[in-house]
N, CA, C and O atoms as CSV, one atom per row, in Angstrom:
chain,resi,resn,atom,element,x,y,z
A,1,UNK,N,N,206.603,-164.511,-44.967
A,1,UNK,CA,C,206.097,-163.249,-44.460
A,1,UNK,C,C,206.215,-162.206,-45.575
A,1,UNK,O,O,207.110,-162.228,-46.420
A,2,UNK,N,N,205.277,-161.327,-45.512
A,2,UNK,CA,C,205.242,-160.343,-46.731
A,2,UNK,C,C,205.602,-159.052,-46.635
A,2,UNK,O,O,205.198,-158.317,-45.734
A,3,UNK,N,N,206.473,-158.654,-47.660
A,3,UNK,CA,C,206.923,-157.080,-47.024
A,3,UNK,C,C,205.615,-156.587,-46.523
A,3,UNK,O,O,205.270,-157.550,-45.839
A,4,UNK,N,N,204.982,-156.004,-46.454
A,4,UNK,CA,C,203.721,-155.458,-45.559
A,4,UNK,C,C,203.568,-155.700,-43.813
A,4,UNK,O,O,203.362,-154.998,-42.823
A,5,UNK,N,N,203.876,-157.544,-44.215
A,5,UNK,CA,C,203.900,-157.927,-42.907
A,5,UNK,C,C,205.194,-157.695,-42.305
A,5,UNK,O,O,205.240,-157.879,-41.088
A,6,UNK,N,N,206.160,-157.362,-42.836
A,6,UNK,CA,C,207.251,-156.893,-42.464
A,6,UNK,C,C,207.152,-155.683,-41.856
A,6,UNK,O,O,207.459,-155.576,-40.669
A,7,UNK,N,N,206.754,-154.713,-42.518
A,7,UNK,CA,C,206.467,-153.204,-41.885
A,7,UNK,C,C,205.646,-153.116,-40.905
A,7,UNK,O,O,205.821,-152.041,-40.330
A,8,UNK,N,N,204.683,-153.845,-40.351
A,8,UNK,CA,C,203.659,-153.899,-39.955
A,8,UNK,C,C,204.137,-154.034,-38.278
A,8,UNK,O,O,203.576,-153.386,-37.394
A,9,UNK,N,N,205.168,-154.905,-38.046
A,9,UNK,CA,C,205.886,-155.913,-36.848
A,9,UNK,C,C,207.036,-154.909,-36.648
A,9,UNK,O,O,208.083,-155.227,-36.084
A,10,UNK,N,N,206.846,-153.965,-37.025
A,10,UNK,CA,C,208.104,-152.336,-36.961
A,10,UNK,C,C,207.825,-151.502,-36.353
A,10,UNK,O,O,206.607,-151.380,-36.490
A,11,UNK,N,N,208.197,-150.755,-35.688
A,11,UNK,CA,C,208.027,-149.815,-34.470
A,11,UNK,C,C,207.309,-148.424,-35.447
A,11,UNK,O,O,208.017,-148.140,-36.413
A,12,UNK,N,N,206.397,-147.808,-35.344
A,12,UNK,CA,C,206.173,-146.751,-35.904
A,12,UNK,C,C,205.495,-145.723,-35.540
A,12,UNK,O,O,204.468,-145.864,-34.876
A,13,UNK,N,N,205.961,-144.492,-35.921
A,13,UNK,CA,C,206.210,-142.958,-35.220
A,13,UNK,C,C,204.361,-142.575,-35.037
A,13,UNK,O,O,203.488,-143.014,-35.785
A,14,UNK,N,N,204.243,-142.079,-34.390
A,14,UNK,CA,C,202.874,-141.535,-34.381
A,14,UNK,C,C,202.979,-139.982,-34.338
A,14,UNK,O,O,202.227,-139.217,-34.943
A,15,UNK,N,N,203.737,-139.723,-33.753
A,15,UNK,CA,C,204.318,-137.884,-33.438
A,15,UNK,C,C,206.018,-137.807,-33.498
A,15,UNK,O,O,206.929,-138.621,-33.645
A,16,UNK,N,N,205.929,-136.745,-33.351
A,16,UNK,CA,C,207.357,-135.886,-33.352
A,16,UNK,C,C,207.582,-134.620,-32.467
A,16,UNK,O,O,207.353,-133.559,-33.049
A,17,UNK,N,N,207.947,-134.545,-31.306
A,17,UNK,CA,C,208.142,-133.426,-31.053
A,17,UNK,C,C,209.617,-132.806,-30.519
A,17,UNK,O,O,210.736,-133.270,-30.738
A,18,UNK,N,N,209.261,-131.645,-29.771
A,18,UNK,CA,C,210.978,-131.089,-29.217
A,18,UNK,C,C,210.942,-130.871,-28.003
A,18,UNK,O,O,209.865,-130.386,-27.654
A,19,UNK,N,N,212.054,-131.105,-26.769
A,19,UNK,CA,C,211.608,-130.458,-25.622
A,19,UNK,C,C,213.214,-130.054,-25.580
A,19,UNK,O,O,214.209,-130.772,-25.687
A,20,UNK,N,N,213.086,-128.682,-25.390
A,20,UNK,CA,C,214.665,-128.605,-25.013
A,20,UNK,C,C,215.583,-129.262,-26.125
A,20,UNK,O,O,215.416,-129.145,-27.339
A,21,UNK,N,N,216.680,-130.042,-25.422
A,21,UNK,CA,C,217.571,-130.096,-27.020
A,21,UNK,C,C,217.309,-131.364,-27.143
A,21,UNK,O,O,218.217,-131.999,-27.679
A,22,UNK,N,N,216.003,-132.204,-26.706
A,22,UNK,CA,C,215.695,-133.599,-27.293
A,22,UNK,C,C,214.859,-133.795,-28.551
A,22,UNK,O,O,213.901,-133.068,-28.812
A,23,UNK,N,N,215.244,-134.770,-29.293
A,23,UNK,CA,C,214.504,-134.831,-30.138
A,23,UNK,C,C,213.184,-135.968,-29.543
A,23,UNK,O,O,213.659,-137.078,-29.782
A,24,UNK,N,N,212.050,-136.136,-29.018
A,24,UNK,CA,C,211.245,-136.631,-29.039
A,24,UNK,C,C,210.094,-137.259,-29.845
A,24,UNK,O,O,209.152,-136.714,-30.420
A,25,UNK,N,N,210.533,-138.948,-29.690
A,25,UNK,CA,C,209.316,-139.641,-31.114
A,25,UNK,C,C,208.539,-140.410,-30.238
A,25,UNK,O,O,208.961,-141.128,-29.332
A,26,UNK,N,N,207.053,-140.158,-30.657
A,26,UNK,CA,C,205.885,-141.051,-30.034
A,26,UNK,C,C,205.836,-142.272,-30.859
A,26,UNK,O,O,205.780,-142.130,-32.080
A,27,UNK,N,N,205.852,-143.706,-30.237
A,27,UNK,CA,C,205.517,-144.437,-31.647
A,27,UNK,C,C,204.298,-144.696,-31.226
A,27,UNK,O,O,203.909,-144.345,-30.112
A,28,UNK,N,N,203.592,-145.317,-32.047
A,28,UNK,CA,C,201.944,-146.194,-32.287
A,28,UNK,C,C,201.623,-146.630,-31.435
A,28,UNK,O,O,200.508,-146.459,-30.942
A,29,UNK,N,N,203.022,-147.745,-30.738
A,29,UNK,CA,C,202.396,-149.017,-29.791
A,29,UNK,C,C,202.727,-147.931,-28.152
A,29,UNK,O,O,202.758,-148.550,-27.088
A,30,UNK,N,N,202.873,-146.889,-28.139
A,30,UNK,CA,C,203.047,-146.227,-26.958
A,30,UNK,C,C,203.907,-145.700,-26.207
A,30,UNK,O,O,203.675,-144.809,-25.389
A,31,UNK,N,N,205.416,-146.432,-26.524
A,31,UNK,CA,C,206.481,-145.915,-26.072
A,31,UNK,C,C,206.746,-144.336,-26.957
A,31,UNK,O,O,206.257,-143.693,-27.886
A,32,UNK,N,N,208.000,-144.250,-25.825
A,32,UNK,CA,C,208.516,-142.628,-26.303
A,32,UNK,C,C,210.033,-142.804,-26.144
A,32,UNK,O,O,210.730,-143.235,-25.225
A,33,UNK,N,N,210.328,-142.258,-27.518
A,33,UNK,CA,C,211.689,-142.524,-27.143
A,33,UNK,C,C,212.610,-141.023,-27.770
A,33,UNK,O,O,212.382,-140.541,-28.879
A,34,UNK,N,N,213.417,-140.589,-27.010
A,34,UNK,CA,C,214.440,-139.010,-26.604
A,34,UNK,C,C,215.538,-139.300,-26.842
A,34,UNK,O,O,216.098,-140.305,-26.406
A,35,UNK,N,N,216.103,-138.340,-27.686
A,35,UNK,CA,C,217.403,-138.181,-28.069
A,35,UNK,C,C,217.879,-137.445,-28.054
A,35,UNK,O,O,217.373,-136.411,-28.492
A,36,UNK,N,N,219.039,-137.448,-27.600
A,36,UNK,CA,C,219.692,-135.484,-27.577
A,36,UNK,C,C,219.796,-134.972,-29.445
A,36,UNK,O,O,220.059,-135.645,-30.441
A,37,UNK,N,N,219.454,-133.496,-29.274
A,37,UNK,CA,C,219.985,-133.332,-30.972
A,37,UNK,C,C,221.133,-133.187,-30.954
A,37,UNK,O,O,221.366,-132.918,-32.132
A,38,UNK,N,N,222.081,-133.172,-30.429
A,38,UNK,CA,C,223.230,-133.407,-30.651
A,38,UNK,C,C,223.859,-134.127,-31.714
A,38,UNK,O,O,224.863,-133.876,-32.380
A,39,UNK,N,N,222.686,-135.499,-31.733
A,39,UNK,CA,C,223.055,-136.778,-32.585
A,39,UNK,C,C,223.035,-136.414,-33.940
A,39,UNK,O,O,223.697,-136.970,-34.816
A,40,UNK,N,N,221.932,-135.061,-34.170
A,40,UNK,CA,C,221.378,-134.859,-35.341
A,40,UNK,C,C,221.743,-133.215,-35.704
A,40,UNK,O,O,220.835,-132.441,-35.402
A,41,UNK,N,N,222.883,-132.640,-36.273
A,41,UNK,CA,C,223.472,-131.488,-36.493
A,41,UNK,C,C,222.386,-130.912,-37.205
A,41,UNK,O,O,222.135,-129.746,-36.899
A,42,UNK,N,N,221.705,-131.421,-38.046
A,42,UNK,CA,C,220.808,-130.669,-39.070
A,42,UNK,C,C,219.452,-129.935,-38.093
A,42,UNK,O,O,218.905,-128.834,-38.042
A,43,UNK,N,N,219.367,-130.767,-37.657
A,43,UNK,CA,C,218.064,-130.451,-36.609
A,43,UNK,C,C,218.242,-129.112,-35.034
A,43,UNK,O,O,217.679,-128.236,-34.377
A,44,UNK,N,N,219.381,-129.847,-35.218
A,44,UNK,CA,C,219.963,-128.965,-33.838
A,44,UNK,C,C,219.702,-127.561,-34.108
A,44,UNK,O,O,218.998,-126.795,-33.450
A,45,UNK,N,N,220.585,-127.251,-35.517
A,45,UNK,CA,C,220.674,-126.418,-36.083
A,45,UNK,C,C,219.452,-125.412,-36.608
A,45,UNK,O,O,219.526,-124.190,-36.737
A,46,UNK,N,N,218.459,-126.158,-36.839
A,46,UNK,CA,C,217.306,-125.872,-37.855
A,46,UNK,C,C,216.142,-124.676,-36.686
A,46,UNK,O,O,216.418,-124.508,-35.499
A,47,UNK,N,N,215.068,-124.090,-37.284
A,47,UNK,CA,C,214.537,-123.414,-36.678
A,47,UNK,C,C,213.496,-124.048,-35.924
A,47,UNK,O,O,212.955,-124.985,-36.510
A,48,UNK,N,N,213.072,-123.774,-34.765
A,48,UNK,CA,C,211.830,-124.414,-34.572
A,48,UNK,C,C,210.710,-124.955,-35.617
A,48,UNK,O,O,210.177,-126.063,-35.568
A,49,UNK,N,N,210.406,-123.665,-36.827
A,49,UNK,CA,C,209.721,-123.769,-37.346
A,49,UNK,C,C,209.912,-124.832,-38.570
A,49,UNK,O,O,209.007,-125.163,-39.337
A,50,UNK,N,N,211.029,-125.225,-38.606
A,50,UNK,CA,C,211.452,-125.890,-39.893
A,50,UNK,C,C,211.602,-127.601,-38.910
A,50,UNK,O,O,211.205,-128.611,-39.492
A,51,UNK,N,N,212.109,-127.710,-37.652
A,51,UNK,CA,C,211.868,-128.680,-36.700
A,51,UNK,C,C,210.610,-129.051,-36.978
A,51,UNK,O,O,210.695,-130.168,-37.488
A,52,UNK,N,N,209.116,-128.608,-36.897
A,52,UNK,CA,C,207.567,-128.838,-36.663
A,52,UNK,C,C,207.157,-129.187,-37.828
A,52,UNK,O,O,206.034,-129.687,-37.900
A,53,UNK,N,N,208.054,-128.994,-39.193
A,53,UNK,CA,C,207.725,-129.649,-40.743
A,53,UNK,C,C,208.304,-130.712,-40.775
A,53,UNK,O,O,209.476,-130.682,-41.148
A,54,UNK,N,N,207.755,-131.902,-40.434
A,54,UNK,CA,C,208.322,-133.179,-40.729
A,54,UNK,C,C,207.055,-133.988,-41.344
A,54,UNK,O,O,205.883,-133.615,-41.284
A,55,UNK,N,N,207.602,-135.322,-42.021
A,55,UNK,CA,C,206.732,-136.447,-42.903
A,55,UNK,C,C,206.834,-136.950,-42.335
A,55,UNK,O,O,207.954,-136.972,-41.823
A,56,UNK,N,N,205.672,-137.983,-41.770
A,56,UNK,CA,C,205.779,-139.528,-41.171
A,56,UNK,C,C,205.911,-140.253,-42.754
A,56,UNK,O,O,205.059,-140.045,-43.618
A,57,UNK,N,N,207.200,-141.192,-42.993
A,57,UNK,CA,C,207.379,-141.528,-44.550
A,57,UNK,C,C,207.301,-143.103,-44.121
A,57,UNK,O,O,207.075,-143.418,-42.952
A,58,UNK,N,N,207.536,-144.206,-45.302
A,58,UNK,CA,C,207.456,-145.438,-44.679
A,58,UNK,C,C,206.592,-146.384,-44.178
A,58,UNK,O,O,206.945,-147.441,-43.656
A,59,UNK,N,N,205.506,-146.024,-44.330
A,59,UNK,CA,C,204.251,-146.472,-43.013
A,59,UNK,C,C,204.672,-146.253,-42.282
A,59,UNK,O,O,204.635,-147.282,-41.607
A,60,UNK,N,N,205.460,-145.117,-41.447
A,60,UNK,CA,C,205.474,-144.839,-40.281
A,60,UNK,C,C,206.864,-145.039,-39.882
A,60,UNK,O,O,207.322,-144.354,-38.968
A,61,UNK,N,N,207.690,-146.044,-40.570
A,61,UNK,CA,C,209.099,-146.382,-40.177
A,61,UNK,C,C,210.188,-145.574,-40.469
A,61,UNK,O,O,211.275,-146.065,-40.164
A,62,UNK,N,N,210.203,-144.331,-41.039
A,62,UNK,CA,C,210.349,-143.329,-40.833
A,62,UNK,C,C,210.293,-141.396,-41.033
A,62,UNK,O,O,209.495,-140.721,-41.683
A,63,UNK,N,N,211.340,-141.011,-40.284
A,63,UNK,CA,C,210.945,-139.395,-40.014
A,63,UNK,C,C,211.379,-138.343,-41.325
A,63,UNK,O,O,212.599,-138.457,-41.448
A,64,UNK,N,N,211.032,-137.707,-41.989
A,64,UNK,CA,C,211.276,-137.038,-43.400
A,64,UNK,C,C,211.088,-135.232,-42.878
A,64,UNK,O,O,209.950,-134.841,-42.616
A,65,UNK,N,N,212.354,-134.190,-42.762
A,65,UNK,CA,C,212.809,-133.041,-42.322
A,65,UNK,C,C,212.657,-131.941,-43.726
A,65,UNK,O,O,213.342,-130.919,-43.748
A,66,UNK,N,N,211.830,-132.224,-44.706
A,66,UNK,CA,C,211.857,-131.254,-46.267
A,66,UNK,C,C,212.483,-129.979,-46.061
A,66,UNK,O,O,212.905,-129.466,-47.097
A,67,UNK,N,N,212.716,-129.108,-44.643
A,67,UNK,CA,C,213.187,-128.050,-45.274
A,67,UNK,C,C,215.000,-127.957,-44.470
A,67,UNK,O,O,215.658,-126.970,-44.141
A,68,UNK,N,N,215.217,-128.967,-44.413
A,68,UNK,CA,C,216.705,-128.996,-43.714
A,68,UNK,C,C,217.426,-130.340,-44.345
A,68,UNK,O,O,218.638,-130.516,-44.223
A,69,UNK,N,N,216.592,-131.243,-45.009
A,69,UNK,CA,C,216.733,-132.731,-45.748
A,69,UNK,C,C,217.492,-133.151,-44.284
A,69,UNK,O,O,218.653,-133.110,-43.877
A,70,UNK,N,N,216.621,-133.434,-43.910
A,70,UNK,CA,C,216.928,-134.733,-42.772
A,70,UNK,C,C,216.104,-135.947,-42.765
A,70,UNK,O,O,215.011,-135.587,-42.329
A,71,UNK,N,N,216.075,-137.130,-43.011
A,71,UNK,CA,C,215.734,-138.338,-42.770
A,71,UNK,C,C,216.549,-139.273,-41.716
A,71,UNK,O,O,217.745,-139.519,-41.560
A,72,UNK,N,N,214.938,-139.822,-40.842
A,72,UNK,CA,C,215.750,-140.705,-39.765
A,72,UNK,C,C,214.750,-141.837,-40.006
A,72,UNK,O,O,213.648,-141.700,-40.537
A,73,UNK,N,N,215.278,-142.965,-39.549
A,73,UNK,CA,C,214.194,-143.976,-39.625
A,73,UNK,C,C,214.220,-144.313,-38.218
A,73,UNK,O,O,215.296,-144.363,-37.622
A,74,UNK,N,N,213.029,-144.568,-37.592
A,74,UNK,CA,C,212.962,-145.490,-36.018
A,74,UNK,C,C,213.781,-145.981,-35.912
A,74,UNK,O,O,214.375,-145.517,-34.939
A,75,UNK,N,N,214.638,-147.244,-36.623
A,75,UNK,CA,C,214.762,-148.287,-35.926
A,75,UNK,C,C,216.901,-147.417,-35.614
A,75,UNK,O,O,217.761,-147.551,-34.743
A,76,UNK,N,N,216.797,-146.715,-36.776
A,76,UNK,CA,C,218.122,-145.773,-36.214
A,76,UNK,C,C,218.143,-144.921,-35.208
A,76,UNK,O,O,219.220,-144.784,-34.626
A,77,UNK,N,N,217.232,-144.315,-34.853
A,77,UNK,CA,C,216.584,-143.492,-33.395
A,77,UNK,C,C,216.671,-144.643,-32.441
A,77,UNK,O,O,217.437,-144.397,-31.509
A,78,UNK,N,N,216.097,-145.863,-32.395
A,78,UNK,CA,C,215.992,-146.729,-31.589
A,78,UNK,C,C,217.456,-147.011,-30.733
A,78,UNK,O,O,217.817,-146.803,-29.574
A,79,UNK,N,N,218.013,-147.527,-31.800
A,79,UNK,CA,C,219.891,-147.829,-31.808
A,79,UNK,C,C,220.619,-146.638,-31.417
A,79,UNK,O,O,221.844,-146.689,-31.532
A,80,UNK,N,N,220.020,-145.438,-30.917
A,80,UNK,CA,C,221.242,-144.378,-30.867
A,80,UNK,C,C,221.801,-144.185,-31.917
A,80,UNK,O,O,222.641,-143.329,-31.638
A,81,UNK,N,N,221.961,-144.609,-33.789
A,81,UNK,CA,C,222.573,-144.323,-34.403
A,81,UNK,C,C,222.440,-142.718,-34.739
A,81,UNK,O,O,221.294,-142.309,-34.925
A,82,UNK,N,N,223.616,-141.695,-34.840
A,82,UNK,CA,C,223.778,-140.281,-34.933
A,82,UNK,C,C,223.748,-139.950,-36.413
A,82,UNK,O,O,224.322,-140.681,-37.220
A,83,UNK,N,N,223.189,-139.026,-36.729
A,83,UNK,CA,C,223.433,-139.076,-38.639
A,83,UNK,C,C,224.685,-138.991,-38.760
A,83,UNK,O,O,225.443,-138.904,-37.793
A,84,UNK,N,N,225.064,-139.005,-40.000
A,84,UNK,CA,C,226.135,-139.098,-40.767
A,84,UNK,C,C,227.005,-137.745,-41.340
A,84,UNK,O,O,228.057,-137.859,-41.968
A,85,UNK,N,N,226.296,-136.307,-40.966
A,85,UNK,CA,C,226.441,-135.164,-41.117
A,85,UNK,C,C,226.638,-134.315,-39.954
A,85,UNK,O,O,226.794,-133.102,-40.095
């Protein structure tokens, strides 16, 4: 199997949004999956407006925050994993 085909068979983001203190990711194949920001201090923290500047990076596998440096990847959103900050 080829990295490509590797990325390909990976869950990936289509949107990003906020409701309240969730962080909300649309992926491709349709699901939605919510997280409290709690998990994510940088974000929690950050302004709406700096929240709505994000990169889909990865082919899609993951989320890129340029004006707060936050990076998440799906499959750590997936797992409940909380950043590290």
């Amino acid at each position: 199997m080829s990295i490509s085909e590797k990325v390909a068979n990976k869950p990936q983001v289509k949107k990003v949004y906020f409701i309240r203190n969730m962080l909300c990711v649309l992926l491709e194949d349709g699901r939605e999956i919510r997280v409290p920001l709690e998990y994510y201090p940088r974000l929690k923290n950050a302004t709406a407006k700096q929240r709505k500047n994000y990169q889909i990076i990865g082919n899609g596998t993951g989320i890129h925050w340029p004006d707060v440096d936050e990076d998440l990847s799906v499959e750590a959103i997936i797992e409940g994993q909380p950043s590290r900050f």
